[in-house]
RODO-2510 file (C-alpha; in nm, 4 decimals, decimal comma):
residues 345
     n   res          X          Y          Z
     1     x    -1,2279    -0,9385    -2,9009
     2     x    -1,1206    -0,7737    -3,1802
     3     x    -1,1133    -0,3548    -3,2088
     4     x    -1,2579    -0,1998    -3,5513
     5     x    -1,0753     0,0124    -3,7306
     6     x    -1,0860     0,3386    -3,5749
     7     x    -1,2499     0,6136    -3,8159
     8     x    -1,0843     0,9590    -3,8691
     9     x    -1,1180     1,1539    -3,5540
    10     x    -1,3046     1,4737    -3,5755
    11     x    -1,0876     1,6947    -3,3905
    12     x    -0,6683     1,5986    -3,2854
    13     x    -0,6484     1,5228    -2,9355
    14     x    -0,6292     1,8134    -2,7436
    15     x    -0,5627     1,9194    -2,3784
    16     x    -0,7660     2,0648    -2,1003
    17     x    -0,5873     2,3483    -1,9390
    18     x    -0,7198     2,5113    -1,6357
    19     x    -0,8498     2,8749    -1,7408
    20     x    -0,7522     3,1901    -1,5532
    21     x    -1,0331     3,2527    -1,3029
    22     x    -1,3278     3,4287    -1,4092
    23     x    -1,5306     3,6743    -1,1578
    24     x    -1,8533     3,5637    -1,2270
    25     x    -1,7484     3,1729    -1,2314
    26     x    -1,8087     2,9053    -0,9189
    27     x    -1,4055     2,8010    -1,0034
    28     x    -1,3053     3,1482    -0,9427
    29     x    -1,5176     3,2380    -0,6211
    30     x    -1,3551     2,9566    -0,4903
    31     x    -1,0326     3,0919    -0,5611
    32     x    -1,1010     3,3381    -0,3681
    33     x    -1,2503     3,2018    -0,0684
    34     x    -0,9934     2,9687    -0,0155
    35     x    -0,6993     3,2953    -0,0572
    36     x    -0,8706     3,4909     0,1587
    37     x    -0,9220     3,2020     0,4221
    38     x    -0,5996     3,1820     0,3952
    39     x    -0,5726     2,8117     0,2347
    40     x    -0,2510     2,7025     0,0469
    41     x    -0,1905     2,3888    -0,1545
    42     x     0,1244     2,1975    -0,0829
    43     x     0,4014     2,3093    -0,2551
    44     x     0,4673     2,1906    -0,5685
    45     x     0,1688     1,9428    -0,6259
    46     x    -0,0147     2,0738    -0,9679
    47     x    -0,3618     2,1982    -0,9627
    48     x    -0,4723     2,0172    -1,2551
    49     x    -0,2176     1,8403    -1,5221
    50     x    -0,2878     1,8134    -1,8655
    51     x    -0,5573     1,5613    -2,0052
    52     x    -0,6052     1,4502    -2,3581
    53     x    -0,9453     1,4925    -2,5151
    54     x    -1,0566     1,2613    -2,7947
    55     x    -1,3231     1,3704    -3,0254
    56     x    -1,5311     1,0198    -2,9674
    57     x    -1,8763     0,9923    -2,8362
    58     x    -1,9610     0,6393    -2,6817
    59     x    -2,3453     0,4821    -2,8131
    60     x    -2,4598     0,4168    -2,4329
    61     x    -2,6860     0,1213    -2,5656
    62     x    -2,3713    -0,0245    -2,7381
    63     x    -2,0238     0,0582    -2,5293
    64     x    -1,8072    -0,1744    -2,6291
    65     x    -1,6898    -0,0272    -2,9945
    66     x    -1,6122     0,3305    -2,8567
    67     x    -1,4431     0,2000    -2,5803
    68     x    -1,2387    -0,0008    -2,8298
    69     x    -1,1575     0,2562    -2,9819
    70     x    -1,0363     0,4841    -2,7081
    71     x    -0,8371     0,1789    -2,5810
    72     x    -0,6611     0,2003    -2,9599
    73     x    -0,5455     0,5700    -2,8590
    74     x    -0,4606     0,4955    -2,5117
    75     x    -0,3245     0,2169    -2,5371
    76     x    -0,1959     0,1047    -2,8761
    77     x     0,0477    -0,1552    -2,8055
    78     x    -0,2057    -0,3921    -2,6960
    79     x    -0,3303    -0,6352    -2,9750
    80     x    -0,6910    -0,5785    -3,1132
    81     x    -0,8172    -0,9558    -3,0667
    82     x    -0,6033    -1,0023    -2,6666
    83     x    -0,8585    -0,6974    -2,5035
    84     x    -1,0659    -0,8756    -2,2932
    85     x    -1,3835    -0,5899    -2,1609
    86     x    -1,5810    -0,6727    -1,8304
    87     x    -1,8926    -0,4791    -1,7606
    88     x    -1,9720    -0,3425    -1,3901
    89     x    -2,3783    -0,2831    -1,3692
    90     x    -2,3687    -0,1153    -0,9554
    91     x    -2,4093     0,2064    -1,0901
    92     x    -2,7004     0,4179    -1,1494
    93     x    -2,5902     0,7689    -1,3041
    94     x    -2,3435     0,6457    -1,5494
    95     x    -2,2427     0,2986    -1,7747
    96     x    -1,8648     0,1676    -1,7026
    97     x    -1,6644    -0,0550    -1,8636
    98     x    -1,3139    -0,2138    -1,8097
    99     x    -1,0517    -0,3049    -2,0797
   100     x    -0,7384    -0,5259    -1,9898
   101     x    -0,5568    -0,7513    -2,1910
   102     x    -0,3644    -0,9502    -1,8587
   103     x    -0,5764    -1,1738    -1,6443
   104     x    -0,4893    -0,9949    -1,3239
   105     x    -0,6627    -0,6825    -1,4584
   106     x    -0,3050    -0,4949    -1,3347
   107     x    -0,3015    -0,2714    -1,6545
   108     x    -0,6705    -0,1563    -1,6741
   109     x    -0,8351     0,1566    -1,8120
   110     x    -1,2350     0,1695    -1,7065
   111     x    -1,4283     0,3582    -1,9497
   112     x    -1,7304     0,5683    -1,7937
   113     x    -2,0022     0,6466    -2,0325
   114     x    -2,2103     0,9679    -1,8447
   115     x    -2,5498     0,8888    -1,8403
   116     x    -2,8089     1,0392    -2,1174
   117     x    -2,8957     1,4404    -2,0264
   118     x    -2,6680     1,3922    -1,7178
   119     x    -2,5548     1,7172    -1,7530
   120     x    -2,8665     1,8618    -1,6756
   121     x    -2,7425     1,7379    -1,2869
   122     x    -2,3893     1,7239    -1,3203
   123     x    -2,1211     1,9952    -1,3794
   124     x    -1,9007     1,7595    -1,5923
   125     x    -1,5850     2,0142    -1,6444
   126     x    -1,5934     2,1082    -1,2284
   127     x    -1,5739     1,6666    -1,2204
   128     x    -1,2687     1,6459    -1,4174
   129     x    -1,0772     1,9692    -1,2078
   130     x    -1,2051     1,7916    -0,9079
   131     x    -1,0549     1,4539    -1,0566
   132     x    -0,7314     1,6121    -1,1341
   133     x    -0,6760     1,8180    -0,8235
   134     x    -0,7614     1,5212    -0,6086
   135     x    -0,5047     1,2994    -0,8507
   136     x    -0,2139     1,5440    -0,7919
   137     x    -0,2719     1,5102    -0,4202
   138     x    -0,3075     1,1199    -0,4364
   139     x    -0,6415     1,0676    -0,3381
   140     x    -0,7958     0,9391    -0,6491
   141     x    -0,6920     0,6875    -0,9696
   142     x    -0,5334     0,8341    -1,3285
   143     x    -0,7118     1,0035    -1,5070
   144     x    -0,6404     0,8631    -1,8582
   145     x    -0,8318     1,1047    -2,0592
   146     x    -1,1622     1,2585    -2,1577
   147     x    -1,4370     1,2099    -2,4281
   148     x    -1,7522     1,3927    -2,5685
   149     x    -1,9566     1,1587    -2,3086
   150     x    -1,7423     1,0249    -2,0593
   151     x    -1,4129     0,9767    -1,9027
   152     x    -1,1356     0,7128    -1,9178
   153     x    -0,9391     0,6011    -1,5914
   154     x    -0,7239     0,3839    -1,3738
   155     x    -0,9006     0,0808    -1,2109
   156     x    -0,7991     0,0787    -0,8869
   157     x    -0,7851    -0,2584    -0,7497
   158     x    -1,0264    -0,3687    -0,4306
   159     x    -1,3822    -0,4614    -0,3301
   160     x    -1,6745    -0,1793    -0,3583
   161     x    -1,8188    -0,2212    -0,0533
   162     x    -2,1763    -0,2822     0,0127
   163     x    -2,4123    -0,2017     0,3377
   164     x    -2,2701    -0,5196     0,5061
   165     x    -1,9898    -0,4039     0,4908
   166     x    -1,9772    -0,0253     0,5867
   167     x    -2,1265    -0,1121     0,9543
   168     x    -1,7737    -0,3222     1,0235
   169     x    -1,5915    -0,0778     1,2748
   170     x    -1,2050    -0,2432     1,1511
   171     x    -1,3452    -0,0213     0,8335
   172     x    -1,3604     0,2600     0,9711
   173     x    -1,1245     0,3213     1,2584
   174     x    -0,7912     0,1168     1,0930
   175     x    -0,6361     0,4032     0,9424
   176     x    -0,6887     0,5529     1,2816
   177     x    -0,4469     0,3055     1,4236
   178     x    -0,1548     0,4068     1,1824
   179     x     0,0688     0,6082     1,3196
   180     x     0,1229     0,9256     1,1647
   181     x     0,4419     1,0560     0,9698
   182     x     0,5470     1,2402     1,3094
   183     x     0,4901     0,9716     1,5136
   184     x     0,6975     0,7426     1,3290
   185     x     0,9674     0,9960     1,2522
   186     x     0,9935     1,0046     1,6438
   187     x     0,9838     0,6649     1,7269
   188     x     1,2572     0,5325     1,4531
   189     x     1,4585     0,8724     1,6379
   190     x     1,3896     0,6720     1,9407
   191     x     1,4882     0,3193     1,8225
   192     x     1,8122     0,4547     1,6646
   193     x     1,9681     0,6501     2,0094
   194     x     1,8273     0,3223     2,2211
   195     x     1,8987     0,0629     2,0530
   196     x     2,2615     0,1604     1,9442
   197     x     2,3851     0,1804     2,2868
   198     x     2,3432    -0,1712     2,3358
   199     x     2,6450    -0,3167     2,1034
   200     x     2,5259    -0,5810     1,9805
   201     x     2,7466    -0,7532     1,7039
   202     x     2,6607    -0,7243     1,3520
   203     x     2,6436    -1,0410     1,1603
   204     x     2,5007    -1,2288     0,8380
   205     x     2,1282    -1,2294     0,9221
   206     x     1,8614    -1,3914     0,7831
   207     x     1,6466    -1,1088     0,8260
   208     x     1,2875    -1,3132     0,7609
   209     x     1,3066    -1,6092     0,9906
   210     x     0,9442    -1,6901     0,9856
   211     x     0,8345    -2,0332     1,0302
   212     x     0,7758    -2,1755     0,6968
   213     x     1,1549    -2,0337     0,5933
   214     x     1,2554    -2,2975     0,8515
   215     x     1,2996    -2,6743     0,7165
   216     x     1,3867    -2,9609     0,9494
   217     x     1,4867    -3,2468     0,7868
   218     x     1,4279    -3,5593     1,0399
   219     x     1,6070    -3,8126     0,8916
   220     x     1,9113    -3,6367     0,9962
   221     x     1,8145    -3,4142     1,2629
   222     x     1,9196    -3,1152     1,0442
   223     x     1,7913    -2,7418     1,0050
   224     x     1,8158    -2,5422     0,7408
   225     x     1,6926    -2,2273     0,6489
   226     x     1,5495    -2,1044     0,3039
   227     x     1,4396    -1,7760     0,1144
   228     x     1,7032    -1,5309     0,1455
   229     x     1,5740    -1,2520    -0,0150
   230     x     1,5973    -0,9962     0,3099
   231     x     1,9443    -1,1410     0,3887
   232     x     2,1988    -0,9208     0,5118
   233     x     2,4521    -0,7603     0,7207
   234     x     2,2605    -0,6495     1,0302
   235     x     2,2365    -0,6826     1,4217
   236     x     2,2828    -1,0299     1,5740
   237     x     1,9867    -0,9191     1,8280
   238     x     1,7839    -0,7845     1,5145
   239     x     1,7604    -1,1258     1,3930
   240     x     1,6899    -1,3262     1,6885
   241     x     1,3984    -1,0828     1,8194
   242     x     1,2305    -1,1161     1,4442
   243     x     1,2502    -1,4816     1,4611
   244     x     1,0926    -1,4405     1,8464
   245     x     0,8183    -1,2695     1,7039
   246     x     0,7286    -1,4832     1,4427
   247     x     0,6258    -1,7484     1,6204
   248     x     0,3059    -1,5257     1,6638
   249     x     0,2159    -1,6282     1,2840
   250     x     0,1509    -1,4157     0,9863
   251     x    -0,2138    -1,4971     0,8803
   252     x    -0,3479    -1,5571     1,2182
   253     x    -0,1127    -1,3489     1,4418
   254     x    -0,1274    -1,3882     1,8076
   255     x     0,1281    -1,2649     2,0090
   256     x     0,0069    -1,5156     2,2698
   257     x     0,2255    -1,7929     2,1099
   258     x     0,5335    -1,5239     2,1950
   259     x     0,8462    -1,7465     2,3541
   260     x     0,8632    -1,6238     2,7669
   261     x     1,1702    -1,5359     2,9483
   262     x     1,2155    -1,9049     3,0355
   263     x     1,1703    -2,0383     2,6791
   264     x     1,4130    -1,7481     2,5206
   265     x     1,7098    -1,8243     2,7905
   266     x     1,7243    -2,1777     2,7047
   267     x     1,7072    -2,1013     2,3447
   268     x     1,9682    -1,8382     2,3540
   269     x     2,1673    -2,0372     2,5770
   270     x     2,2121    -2,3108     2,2760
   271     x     2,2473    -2,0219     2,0557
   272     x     2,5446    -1,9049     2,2500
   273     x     2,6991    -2,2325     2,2906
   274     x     2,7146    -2,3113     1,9457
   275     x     2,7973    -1,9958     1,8563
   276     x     3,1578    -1,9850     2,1212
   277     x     3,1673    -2,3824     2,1047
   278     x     3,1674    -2,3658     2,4588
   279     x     2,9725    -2,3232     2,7830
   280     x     2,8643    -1,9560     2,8624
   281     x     2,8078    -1,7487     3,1662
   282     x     2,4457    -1,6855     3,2801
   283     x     2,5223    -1,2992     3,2278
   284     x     2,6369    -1,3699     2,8960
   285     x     2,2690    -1,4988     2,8153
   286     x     2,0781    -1,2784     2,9899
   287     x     2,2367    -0,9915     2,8314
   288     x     2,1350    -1,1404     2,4757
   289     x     1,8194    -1,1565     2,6202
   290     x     1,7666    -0,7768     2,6652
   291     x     1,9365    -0,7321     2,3460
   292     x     1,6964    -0,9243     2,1407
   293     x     1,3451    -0,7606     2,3186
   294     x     1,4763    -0,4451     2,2571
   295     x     1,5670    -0,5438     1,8791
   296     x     1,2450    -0,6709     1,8690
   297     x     1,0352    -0,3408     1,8669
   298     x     1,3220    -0,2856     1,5874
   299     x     1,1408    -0,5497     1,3862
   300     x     0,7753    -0,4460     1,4677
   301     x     0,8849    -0,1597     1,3505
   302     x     1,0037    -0,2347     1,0305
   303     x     0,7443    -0,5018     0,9331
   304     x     0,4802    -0,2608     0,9791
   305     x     0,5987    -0,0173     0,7736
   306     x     0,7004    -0,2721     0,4796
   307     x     0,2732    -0,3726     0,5235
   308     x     0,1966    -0,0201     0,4503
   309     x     0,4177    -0,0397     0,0976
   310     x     0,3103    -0,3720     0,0338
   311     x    -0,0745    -0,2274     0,0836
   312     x    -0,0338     0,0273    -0,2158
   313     x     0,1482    -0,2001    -0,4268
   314     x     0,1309    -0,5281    -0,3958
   315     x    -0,1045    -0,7530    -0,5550
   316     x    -0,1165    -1,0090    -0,3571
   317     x    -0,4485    -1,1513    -0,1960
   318     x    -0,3500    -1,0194     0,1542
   319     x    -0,4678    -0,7877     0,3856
   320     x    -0,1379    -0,5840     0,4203
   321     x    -0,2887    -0,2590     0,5987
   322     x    -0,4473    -0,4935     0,8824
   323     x    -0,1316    -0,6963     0,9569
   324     x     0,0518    -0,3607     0,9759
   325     x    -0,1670    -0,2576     1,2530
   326     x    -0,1194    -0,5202     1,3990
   327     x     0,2783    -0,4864     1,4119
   328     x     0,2048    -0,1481     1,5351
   329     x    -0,0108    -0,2059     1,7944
   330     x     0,2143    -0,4702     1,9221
   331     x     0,5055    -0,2528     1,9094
   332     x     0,3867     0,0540     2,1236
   333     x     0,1991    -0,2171     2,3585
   334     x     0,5471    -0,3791     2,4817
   335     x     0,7980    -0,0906     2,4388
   336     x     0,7132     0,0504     2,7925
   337     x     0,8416    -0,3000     2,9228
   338     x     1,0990    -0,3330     2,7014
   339     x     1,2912    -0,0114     2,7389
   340     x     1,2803    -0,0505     3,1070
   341     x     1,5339    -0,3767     3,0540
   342     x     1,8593    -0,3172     3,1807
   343     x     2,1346    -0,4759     3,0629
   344     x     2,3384    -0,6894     3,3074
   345     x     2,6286    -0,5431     3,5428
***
């Protein structure tokens, strides 16, 4: 679709500052209340940054010309006839809009028309500070900019949720199940001081020996491995306890499939042979064996917290947050087993 020519602007673009606090104003009594409560922001987060203002006012019966036009100030690189515009109708107070130009809706500013004589209900300027403040703290989307009747923002990518959906207890208690900074500061502590004691060899790893990086050719009874982004210099036992707990799965994870003490000590009793080219001591496996459960919360560990990165960023169709619980849960559910492994006089 292509954008018309955008007429002279009435006013430059300007920028909302926050005002010094005035005594008889809601902003300022707040001010106050909070200082004398004795309430501090965190250091170095800003209260409110600047936002630009454009002088344009958005027909509410006819959206899609204004918001072309804001899109040609916010975002004038794009080509007039690429913007594609898809219009959301859930709301009730306000009309909203979204502008891309790629089909994955990655780069996407959603223009909010207020709704007519809303500010008979609304305190629009305390909705931007609130917008801002919560931005700086990263609890809500960009704020792109501001117009006479609306605002202009980040999409943020995800599923509104409806009243199916807000009954589902994995809704509300998953973020519950995340550890918090603390608690993972301490248990990586923990994994470091343990896990270091138990010398195993660092070697080329792998790193990401899930099943479907395994191919077995059987026309020649061969193995090989592929994708090697995560390879790497790291602990022999590191690699051998992530490939252990991958045969749980990724989409449909159940740690029931998990290989028992029986299964691992043949396995690591190949492992070793092939490894020396020779026959090997039953100590000699069994202390491989404690090595790799122990290296094993090591991966847990780290696979969580790479699902909790992969939640804010990624884009792919995969429920990242979940499957780090999972890892988590897992983890502190076999560590009081695992530590108690001794290694072999």
């Amino acid at each position: 679709m292509a954008v018309p020519p955008s007429a002279p602007l009435p006013c430059s673009p300007f920028y909302l500052r926050r005002q010094a606090p005035c005594p008889q104003c809601s902003w300022g009594m707040e001010e106050k209340a909070a200082a004398s409560a004795g309430c501090r922001e965190p250091p170095g987060a800003p209260r409110a940054a600047a936002v630009p203002c454009f002088g344009i006012s958005v027909d509410q019966d006819d959206i899609l010309p204004g918001a072309l036009r804001l899109i040609q100030e916010l975002r004038p690189h794009w080509k007039p006839e690429q913007v594609r515009t898809k219009r959301f109708t859930d709301g009730i107070t306000n009309k909203l809009v979204a502008c891309y130009v790629e089909e994955d809706m990655r780069d996407c500013v959603l223009v909010r028309v207020y709704g007519e004589r809303t500010e008979l209900l609304v305190d629009r300027e305390n909705e931007v500070r609130n917008f801002q403040l919560l931005r700086a703290h990263g609890c809500a989307p960009k704020l792109y900019c501001t117009f006479q009747n609306g605002l202009c923002y980040e999409y943020m990518r995800g599923m509104a949720l409806g009243p199916e959906h807000i009954r589902e207890p994995r809704l509300f208690s998953l973020s519950a199940d995340v550890p918090t900074v603390e608690v993972l500061e301490r248990e990586l502590a923990w994994l470091k001081e343990h896990l270091s004691q138990l010398d195993s060899p660092v070697v080329f790893c792998h790193n990401d020996l899930l099943c479907k990086n395994i191919i077995y050719d059987s026309t020649k009874g061969h193995v090989r491995f592929i994708d090697y982004e995560y390879a790497g210099y790291n602990y022999q036992a590191f690699d051998i306890g992530n490939h252990f707990n991958e045969f749980a799965g990724v989409n449909e994870v159940d740690y029931g499939r998990y290989p028992g003490r029986e299964s691992q000590l043949q396995w690591l009793r190949y492992y070793l042979q092939a490894q020396k080219g020779m026959a090997v001591t039953p100590r000699e496996v069994e202390r491989l064996y404690v090595q790799v459960n122990k290296f094993a919360l090591a991966s847990h560990f780290f696979w969580a917290l790479w699902a909790l990165i992969q939640n804010q960023f990624s884009t792919i169709d995969f429920d990242f947050l979940r499957y780090a619980v999972i890892r988590f849960r897992q983890y502190f559910k076999v560590k009081p087993q695992v530590s108690a492994l001794e290694m072999p006089k």
